[in-house]
PLY file of the C-alpha trace (Angstrom):
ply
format ascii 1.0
element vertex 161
property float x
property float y
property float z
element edge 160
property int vertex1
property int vertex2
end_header
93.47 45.28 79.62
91.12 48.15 80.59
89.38 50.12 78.48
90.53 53.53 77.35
88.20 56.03 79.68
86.06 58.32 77.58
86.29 61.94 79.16
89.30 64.07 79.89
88.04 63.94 83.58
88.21 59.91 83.87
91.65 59.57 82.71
92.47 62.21 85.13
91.12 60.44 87.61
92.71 56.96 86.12
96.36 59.39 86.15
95.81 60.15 89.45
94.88 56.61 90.52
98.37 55.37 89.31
100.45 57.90 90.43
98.73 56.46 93.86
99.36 53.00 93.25
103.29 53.89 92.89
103.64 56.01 95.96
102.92 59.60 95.15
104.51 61.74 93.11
107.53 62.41 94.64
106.44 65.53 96.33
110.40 65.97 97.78
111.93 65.89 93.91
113.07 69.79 92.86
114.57 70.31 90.09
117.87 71.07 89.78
118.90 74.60 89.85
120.03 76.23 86.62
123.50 75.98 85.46
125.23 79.96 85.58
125.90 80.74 82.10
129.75 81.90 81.82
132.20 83.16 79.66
134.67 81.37 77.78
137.18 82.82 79.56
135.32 81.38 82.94
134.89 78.24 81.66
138.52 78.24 80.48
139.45 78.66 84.38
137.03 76.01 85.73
139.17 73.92 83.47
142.71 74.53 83.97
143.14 75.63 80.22
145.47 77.79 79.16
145.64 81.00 77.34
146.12 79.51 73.70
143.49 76.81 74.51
141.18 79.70 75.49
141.36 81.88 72.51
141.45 78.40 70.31
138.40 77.73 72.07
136.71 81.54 71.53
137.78 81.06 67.90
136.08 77.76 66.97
132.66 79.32 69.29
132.77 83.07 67.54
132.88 81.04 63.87
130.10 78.65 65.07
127.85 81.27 66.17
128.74 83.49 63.09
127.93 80.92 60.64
124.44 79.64 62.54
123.41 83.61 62.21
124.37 84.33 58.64
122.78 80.92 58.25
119.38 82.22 59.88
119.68 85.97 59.07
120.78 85.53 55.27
124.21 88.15 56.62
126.94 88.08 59.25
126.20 91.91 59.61
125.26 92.55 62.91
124.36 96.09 62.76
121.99 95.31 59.49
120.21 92.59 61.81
119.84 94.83 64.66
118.33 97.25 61.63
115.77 94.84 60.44
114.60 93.25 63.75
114.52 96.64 65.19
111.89 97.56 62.42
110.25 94.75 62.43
109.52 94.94 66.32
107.47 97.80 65.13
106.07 96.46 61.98
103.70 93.50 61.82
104.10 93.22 58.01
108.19 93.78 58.70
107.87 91.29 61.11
106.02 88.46 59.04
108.61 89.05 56.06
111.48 88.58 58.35
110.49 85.03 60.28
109.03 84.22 56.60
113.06 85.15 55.42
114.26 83.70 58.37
112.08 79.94 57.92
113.45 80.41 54.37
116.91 80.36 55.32
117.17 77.67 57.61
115.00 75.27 55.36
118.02 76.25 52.31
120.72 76.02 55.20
119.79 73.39 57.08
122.21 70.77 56.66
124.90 73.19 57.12
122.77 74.20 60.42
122.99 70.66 61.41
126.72 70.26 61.36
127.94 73.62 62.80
128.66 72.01 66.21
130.19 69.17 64.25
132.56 71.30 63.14
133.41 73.54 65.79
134.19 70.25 67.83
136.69 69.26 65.25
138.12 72.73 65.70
138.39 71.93 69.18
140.04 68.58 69.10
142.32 70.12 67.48
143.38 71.65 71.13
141.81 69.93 73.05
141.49 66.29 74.48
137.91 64.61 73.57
137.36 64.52 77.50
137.87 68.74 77.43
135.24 68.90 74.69
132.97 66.99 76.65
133.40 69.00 79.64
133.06 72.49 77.84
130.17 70.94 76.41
128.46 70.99 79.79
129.07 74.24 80.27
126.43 77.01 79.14
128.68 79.59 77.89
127.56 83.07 76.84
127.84 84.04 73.18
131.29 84.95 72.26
130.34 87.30 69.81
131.05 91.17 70.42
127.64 92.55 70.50
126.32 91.89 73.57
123.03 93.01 72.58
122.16 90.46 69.51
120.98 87.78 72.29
118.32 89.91 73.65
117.40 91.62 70.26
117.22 88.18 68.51
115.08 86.76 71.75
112.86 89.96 71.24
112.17 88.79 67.76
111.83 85.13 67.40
111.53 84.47 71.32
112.86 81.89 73.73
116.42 82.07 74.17
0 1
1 2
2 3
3 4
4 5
5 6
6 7
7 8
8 9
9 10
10 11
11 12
12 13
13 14
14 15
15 16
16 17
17 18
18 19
19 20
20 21
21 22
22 23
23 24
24 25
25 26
26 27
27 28
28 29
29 30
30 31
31 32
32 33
33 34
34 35
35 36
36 37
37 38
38 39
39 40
40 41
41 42
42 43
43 44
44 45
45 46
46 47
47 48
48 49
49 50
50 51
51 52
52 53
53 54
54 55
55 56
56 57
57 58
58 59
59 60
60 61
61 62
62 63
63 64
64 65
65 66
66 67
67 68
68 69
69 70
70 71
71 72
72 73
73 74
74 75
75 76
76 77
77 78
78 79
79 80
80 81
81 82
82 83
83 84
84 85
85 86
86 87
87 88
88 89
89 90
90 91
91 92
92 93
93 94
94 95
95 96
96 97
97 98
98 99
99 100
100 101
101 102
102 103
103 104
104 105
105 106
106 107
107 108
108 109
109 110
110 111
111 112
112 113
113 114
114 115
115 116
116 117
117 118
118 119
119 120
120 121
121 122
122 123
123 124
124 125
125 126
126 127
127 128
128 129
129 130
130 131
131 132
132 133
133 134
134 135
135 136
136 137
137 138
138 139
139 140
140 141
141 142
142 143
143 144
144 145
145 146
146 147
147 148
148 149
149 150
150 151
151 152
152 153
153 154
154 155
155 156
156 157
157 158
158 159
159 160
């Protein structure tokens, strides 16, 4: 075996010389293009399910996404979230005592974290074939919850998505 090289720039170069040895690096490969996020209604059509199996499945998402945030946030109250991250967008100390609350919480919580999809996939089979669940699984739905601006606010405030 060869040694190890001893600067960043000669196991560049030792990278690069394998990439070569195996034809390139597939110059032509793209990613695939994002999936559309949808509705559960939308999703719900893609699939053929009906109107019961629709709202089933909006129930067993809304309680999932209810109990990760009271799990995070310490409250399912949406306006009182909006409250504190609003204020803590403008306050660095505000800030620092809500991810600090926030760590906190999903540290105590995290088991519970854990199994929330779990248990909403029960919920599901309970409607559902196993094959259904695994297709709605696929899908990246939008958050079923009512206030259409907790995504972004929550994004603002912790980041990512």
């Amino acid at each position: 075996s060869a040694p190890l090289p001893a600067t960043r720039g000669d196991l560049v170069a030792l990278i690069d010389a394998r990439i070569a040895e195996r034809g390139g690096a597939a110059p032509e490969w793209k990613p695939p293009p994002p999936k559309p996020r949808l509705t559960v209604e939308e999703a719900g059509a893609e699939m053929g399910l009906t109107p019961f199996e629709v709202d089933a499945v909006r129930s067993a998402y809304q309680a999932a996404e209810a109990e990760l945030i009271a799990s995070v946030m310490g409250t399912a109250d949406l306006d009182a979230i909006k409250e504190e991250v609003a204020a803590a967008k403008e306050d660095p100390d505000r800030k620092a005592a809500l991810v600090q609350k926030a760590v906190g919480n999903v540290i105590r919580n995290l088991g519970k974290m854990m199994t929330i999809e779990d248990r909403r996939d029960r919920d599901l089979r309970r409607v559902l074939s196993e094959e259904q669940v695994k297709k709605l699984k696929g899908y990246d739905l939008k958050p079923t919850l009512a206030d259409a601006e907790l995504e972004g606010i929550l994004k603002d405030a912790f980041g990512g998505r």
